[in-house]
C-alpha positions as CSV (number, residue, x, y, z in Angstrom):
1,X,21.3,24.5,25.5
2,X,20.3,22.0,28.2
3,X,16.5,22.6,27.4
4,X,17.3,21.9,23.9
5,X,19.0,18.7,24.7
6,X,16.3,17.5,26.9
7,X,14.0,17.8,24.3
8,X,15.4,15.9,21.7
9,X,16.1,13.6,24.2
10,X,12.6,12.9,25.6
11,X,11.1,13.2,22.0
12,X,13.4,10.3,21.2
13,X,12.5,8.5,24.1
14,X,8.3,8.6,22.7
15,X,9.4,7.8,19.5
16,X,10.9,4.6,20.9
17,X,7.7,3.6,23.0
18,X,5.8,4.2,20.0
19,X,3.7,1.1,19.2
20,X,3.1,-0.6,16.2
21,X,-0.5,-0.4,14.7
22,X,-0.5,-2.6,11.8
23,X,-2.8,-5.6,12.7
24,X,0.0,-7.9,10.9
25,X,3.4,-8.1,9.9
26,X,4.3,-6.4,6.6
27,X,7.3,-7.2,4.4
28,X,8.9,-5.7,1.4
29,X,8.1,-7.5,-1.5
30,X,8.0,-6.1,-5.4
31,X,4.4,-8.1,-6.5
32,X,3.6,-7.3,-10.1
33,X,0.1,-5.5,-10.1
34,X,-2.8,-4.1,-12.6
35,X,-4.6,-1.6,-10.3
36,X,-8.0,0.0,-11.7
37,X,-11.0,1.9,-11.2
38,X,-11.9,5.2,-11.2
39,X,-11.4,8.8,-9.6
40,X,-13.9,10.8,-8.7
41,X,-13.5,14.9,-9.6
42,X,-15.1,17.5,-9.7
43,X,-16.0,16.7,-13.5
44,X,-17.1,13.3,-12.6
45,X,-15.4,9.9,-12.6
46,X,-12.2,9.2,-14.7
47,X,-11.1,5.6,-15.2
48,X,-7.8,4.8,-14.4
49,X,-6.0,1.5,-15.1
50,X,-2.7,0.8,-14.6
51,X,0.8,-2.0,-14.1
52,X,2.0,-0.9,-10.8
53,X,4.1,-2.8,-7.6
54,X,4.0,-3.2,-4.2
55,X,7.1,-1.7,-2.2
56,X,5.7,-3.3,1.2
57,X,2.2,-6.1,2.0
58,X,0.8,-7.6,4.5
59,X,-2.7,-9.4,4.9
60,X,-4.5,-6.2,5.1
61,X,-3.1,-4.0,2.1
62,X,0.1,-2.9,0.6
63,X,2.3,0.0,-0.1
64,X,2.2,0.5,-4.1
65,X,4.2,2.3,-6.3
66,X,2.0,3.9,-9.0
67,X,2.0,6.9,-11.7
68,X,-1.6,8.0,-10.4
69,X,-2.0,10.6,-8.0
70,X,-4.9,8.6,-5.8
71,X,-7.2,10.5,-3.6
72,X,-7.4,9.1,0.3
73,X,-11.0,7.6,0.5
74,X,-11.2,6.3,-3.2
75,X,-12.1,2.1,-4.3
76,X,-9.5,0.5,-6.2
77,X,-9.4,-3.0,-7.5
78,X,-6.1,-4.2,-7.7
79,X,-5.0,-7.7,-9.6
80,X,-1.6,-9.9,-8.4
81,X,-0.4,-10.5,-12.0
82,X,1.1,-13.7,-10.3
83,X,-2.0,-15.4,-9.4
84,X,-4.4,-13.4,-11.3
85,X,-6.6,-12.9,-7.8
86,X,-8.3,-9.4,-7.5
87,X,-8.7,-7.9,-4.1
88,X,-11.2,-4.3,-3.6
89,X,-9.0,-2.0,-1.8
90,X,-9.7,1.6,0.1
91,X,-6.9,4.4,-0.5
92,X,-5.7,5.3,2.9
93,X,-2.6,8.1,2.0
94,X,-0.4,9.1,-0.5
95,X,3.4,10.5,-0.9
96,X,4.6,11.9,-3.8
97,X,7.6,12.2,-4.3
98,X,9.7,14.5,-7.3
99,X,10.4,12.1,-10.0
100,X,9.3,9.2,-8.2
101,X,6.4,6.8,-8.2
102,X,3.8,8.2,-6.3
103,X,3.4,5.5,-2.9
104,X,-0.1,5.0,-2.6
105,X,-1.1,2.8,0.8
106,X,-4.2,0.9,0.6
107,X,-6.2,-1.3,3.2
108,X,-8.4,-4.3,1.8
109,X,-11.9,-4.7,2.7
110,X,-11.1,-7.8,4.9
111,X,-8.0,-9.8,5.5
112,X,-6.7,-11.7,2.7
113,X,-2.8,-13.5,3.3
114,X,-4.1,-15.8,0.4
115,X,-3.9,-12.7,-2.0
116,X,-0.3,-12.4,-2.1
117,X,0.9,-16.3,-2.9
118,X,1.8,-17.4,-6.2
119,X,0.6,-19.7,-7.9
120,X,2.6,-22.9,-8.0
121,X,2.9,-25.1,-11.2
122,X,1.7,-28.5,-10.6
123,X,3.9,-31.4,-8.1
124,X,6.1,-33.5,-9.8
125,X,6.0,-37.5,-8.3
């Protein structure tokens, strides 16, 4: 029993050193999206376009919810329905969950914080 308890114990211990590899902060925000492009099969390419959300960005990528399964690897343009900016994203992973949104997390090709602001109306004097 002692072994068992060590071993939890240490595991918990590595989990807690564990280091955080995201280049910047993320936070969970619900950003309306239009996410498109295609998906490469065996058959070919199959366009996909769809409204989706983000569950967590940062100035790198997001975490979307979407109804598409999306292959690791694929391109992806995704539009912020708030600003109307478009931003070419890689699909890094996927979880799908039963009777879920599938979370699809994707990287940008560069850094873009700009991406995620919305678009303010114009000052009032």
């Amino acid at each position: 029993m002692s072994r068992i308890f060590d071993a939890v114990k240490q595991a918990q211990t590595n989990q807690s050193k564990r280091t955080e590899r995201r280049r910047t902060c993320r936070a969970r925000v619900r950003v309306p999206l239009l996410v498109y492009g295609s998906i490469s099969s065996l058959r070919g390419a199959a366009p996909i376009f769809e409204k989706a959300w983000t569950i967590e960005i940062n100035a790198h990528g997001a975490l979307i919810a979407m109804k598409t399964m999306v292959p690791p690897g694929e391109r992806l343009f995704v539009t912020n329905e708030a600003n109307q900016k478009t931003q070419e994203c890689t699909v890094l992973s996927v979880l799908a969950k039963i009777e879920q949104p599938v979370e699809v997390a994707v990287r940008f090709t560069g850094a873009a914080p700009q991406f995620w602001r919305r678009v303010d109306g114009p000052k009032r004097e």
